[in-house]
Each structure stands twice: as C-alpha cells, then as structure tokens.
N, C-alpha and C positions, 0 to 999 in steps of 0.2 A: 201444548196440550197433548199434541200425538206425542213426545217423549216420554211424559208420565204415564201414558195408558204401555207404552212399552214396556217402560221400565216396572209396570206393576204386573203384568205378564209372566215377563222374568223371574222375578221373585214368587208369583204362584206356580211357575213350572220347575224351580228350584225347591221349591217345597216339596209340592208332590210327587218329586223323584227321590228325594230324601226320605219322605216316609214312605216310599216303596221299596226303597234297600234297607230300609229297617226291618221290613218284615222280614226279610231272606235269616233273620235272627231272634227274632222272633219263635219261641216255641209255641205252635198250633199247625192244626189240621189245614190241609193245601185246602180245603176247601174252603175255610172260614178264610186262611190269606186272598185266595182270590176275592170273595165279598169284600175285606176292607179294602182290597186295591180299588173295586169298582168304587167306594164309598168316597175314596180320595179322586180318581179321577173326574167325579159327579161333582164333588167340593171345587176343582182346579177349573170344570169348566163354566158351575156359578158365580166361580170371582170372575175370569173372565167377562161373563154377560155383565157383570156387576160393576167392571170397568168402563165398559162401554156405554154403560147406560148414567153411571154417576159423573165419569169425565168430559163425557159427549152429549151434553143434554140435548134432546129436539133433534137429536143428527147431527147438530152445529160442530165444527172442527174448531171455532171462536164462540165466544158468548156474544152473538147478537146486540145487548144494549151496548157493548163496550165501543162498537163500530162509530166512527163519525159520521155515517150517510144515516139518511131514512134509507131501512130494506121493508119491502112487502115481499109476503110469496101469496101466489095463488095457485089454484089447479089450472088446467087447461083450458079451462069455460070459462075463466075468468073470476070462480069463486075465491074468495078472501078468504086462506089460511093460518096466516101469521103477521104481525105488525113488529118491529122491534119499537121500543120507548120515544126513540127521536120521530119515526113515520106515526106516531099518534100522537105524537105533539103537532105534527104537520098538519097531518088532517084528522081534525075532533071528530068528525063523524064514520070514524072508524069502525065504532061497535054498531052503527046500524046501519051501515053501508050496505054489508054483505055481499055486494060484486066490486067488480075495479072500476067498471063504469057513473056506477056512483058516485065510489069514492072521490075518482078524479075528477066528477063535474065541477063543485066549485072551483080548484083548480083552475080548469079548463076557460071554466067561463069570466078567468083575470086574466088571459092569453092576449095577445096581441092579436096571433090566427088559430086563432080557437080548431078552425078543419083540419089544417094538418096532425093537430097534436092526438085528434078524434080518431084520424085514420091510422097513425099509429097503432094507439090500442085495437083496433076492427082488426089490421092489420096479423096481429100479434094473438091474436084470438083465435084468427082465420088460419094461420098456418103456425104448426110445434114448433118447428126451427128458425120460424124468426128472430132474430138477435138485431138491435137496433139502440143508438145512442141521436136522441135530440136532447136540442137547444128551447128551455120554455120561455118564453119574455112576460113577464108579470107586467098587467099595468102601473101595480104599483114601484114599479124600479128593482126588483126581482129577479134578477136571471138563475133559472133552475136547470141542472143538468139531471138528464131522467134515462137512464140505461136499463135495458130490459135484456135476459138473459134465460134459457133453457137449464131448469137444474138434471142434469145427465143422470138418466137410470130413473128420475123419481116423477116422474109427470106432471110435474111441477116448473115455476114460473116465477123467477124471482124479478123483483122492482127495485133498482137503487136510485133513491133518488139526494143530491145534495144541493145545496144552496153556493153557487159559485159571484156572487152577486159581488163579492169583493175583488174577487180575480177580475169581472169584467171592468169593476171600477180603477184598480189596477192599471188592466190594457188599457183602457179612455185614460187615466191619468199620464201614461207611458208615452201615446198618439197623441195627448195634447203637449206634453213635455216638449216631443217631438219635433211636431208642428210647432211649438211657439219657438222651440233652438232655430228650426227651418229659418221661422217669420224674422226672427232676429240678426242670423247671420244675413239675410236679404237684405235687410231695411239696413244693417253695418256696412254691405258693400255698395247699398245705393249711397252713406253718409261716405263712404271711403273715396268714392267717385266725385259724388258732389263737392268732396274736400280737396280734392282732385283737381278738380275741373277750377273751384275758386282759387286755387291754390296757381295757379296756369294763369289762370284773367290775373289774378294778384300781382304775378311776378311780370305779367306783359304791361299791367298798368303800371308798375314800381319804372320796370324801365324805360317807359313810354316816360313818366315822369322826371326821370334822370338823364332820357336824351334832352328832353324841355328846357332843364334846368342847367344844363351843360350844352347847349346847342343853340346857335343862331337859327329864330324860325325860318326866315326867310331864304337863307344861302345852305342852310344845313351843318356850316362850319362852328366850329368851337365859339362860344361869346366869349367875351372879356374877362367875364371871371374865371371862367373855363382853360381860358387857354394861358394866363398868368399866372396858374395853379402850376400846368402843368411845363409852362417855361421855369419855374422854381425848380419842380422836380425833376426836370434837364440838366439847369445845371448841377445839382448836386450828385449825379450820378455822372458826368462827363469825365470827372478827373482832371487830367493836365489834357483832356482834347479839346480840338478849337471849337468854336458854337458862335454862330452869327445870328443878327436879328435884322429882319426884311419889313422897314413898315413901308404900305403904299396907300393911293390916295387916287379917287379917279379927278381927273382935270375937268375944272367948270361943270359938278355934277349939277349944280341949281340949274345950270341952262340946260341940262337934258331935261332937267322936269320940267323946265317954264316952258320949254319950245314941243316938248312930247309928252309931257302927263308925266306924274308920278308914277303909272304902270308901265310906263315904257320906263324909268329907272328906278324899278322893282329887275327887271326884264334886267337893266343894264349890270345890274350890280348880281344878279344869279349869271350871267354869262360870264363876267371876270371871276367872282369865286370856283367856278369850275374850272378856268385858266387858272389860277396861280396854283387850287389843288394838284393840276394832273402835271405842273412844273416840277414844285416842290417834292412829287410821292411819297416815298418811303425815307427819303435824308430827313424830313423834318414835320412838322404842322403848320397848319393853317388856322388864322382866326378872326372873328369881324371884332373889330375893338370899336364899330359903332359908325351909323351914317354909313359914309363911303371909303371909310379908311378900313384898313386893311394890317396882318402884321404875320409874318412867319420866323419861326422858329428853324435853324439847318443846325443842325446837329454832327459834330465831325466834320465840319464843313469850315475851310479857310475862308478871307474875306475874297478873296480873288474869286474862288470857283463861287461864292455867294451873289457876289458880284454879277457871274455868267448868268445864274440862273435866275437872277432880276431882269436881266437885260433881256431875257427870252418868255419871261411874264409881260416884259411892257413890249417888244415887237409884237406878239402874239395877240394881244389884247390890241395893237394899233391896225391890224389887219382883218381885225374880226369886225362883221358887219352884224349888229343887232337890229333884231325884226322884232316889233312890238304891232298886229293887227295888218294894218296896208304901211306903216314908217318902218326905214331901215335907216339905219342910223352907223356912224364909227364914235370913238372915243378913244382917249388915253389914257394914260398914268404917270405918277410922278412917284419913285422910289429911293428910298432913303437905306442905305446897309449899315452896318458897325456890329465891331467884336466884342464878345462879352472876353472880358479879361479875370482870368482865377484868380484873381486875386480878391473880387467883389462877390459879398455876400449874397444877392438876392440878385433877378435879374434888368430890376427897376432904373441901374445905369447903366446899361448897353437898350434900352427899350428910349432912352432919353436922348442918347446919342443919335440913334437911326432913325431918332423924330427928327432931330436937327438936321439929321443930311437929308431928309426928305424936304423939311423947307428950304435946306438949300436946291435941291431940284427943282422945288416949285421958283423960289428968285431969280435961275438962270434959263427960266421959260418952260417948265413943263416937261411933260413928255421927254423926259432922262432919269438915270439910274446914278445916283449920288451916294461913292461910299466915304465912311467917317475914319479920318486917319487922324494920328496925331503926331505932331514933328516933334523930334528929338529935344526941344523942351519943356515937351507936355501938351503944348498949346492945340485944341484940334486944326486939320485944317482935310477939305473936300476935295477929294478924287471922282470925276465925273466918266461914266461910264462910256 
C-alpha cells in the first residue's frame, strides 16, 4: 500500500514539474505564468491529500477486514471507536456496547477467572502506556489471546484479539503424544526387563533341567545315560590314543544298609563318588551306572597307569571312615580295568570287558583292582592289581 501512495506521488511531482517548464515557453505575461504555476502546485498538493486519503482509508496502512484477528480501537476512556468485520462477528453486541467494558462482559463472564481479565482492562484504562498480552480460557473450550497496545501519536487504543484454541489443542495433542511416547518407552523397558528377568529364570531352569537329566541326583556325577553319551564321544575324538574303562562296585553294600540304614549308604555312596572324582580329575569322568557300581572313563591313559589310579580309588576308599549321625563305619571296593581297543565301534566292548574284570575281583575276594588282558590268542585273561 505505502508503495502505491509513493509511486503516485511521483508521478504527480513529475507532472507538475513538467507543466512548469512548459511555461518558461509558453507566450504570456510573468504575471498570468506565475498564477498557472500556483494553479498547478494547488492541483500537485490535492492529488496528494487525494492519495492519502483513497489509499489509506481510516489511517489504516492495511484494510482492517483483510486482517485474521478481531481489532477494536478505542479512545482512552475506553470509548469504542472502530470494530474490524471479524471483532463484530466476535462480539454481536458491538453497535450497542459503546464502551470496552460492555463489550467485554459477555466475554468475561465465559472466563475461567473472570477478575483478572476485569483488571486488565481497569488496568489499561488507568494508565496510556499500558501494553499487555493475556491468555482468555473460555468455559466453553476456547482459548483466546487478547493483546492490547497504545496507537502512537493518536490517543488511541487498539484490541487484537484472536481465537488460538487450535494451537492450544495442538500443544495438549503434542504433551499427550508426549507423554504417551514417555508412557510407552516405560512400560517397553519394564517388558524388556521383565523379558529379562524370565529370560534368566528360563535359562537357570533349562539348565537346572539338563544338570537333572544328565546328573546322578544323589552323588552329582553323570547317570548312565549321561555318561555312555559321552564315553562314545571319547572315543571318537581319541584317534590312535589309548582310553581305558574303570568299572567299580562297593563290597557287600546290602549289609551297609541292613546293619546302618539306607541313609548311612546314601552317606556311603556320596563319600566314594567324591574319592573316585578327586582320583580321576581332569584324565577322565566319572559316572553312577546305578545302585553301588560305579564306571570311569581315563582318556590318554595306558592300562598300566589306569591300573594306579584304580588302586588309589580303592586304598583311599578302604581308609576312609564314614560317619552317618553317632555310626562310623569303613568299607570297600572291587574294581574291574580294560582297554578300549580302535578298532571297536562304540564303547559298549571295553565297558563289558572291565565288568568282567571287576567280577573277577569280586571271585578272588573283594577289595582288589583286576585289569582285563588278553593272551596272544585272543583269549582274555586277569591281571590283579
């Protein structure tokens, strides 16, 4: 708008200079030239006003209805001077309000706090230079922003006021959005834990299940299935090394029970599985193949040094004294060796052999260490320890 009022300035000052250099050609009296000059100057300063008044209606530097706020302007006192189209949409009682006080009561009285919005306006009445921005909260779900400003030079008092009710629904949608990302990442890292956490019991109970099912309960050593698993996968990973099989057997275990209770040979049979384990170590395994018999796996191990380390499960076990309550008790073993030979599939005949030398230990009286040899033609025959 201020561009056009320039740009038609221009053009009437371009005019009016041109028809004053025309006169200087002009044949006539100075006198009569200076009257048209004046005539043209009077012309240059009515377009002028004529500018200002067609492009600038009301003093506006914009047309008012074109604005997206409600504007009021008032005087000083508070009298109501001008409404644009949208603030007499806002408030119908615009043409008979006649003050701002008026006007704003209905307004006022859909406020949430009605008093402060009252003292704004007192506020705003009571001194020119108050410039102030509130926040209105309508009962009906409304949020109105209401900005009050001094118009400079004219003693005047302009009102804008706009409907920001979508912005605040916005914000609330933005803080609920928020909050529910919050609520959700929360509730993900309590499921993440919790999956956690089952995930942990899961895996203690899987292997709690796997010691069960691969574990003798009473002694802790490998059961029968367990450890015939893993006498297979022995030999198949040996090569051409030697591997020997140690079964044993406690001597006259029914008379421990009939003479001490079956807990006293609970008791007898956890005190030898601890001997043969801490013999054995690291050469080989241990496992309960059921009742009171017994079988080791030596790995790398000749029969000879198999041999020793039988002989040092059964003195070991014949020196140890078992305490069940107020009974101490001893006890024996009868142990049976034999080599697993590469050339057999599975370890099912060197496990059959060292049964046999074990009952020949038990037939030559017990408490010996009987390994399984076989003579030059084939036939076995017992080397006693």
């Amino acid at each position: 708008m201020k561009l056009k009022v320039g740009l038609f300035r221009i053009l009437a000052f371009t005019a009016t200079a041109a028809g004053c250099a025309l006169l200087a050609f002009i044949p006539m009296s100075v006198l009569l030239k200076i009257l048209v000059t004046l005539v043209v100057l009077a012309v240059f300063y009515r377009a002028t006003i004529v500018a200002n008044t067609t492009l600038e209606p009301n003093g506006w530097s914009l047309e008012p209805n074109t604005l997206p706020d409600a504007v009021l302007v008032s005087d000083m006192n508070g009298h109501l001077l001008f409404a644009n189209n949208l603030a007499k949409d806002m408030f119908p009682n615009f043409a008979a309000a006649g003050t701002l006080n008026c006007l704003f009561d209905p307004l006022h009285s859909q406020l949430d706090d009605r008093a402060s919005a009252d003292d704004v306006v007192a506020a705003a009445l009571a001194a020119p230079d108050f410039q102030f921005t509130e926040t209105l909260h309508c009962n009906d779900g409304r949020t109105i922003e209401r900005i009050t400003r001094v118009k400079s030079g004219e003693n005047k008092r302009i009102w804008i006021l706009r409907d920001i009710s979508h912005l605040q629904q916005a914000n609330h949608d933005s803080e609920m959005h928020t909050s529910m990302v919050e609520a959700d990442a929360a509730r993900t890292a309590e499921l993440a834990e919790q999956l956690y956490l089952a995930k942990n019991e899961l895996e203690t109970h899987q292997a709690e299940l796997t010691r069960l099912a691969n574990t003798d309960g009473l002694t802790g050593l490998y059961n029968r299935r367990r450890f015939t698993a893993l006498g297979e996968k022995a030999i198949k990973t040996s090569g051409m090394k030697s591997l020997c099989i140690i079964m044993m057997d406690i001597d006259h275990f029914k008379r421990i029970n009939d003479t001490y209770g079956h807990a006293a040979g609970d008791v007898a049979i956890r005190d030898f599985a601890a001997i043969a384990k801490s013999a054995v170590g690291e050469t080989g395994f241990v496992g309960r193949m059921g009742g009171e018999e017994f079988a080791a796996v030596m790995e790398d191990t000749k029969l000879d040094a198999a041999i020793k380390i039988a002989e040092t499960i059964r003195k070991t076990t014949a020196d140890n004294i078992t305490q069940h309550e107020a009974e101490k008790f001893r006890f024996t073993i009868s142990v049976g060796v034999a080599t697993w030979f590469n050339n057999e599939i599975t370890i099912e005949a060197a496990l059959d052999r060292s049964d046999q030398a074990l009952y020949s230990a038990k037939s030559f009286g017990r408490n010996r260490v009987v390994g399984y040899e076989t003579t030059s033609f084939g036939k076995p025959s017992a080397r006693s320890a």
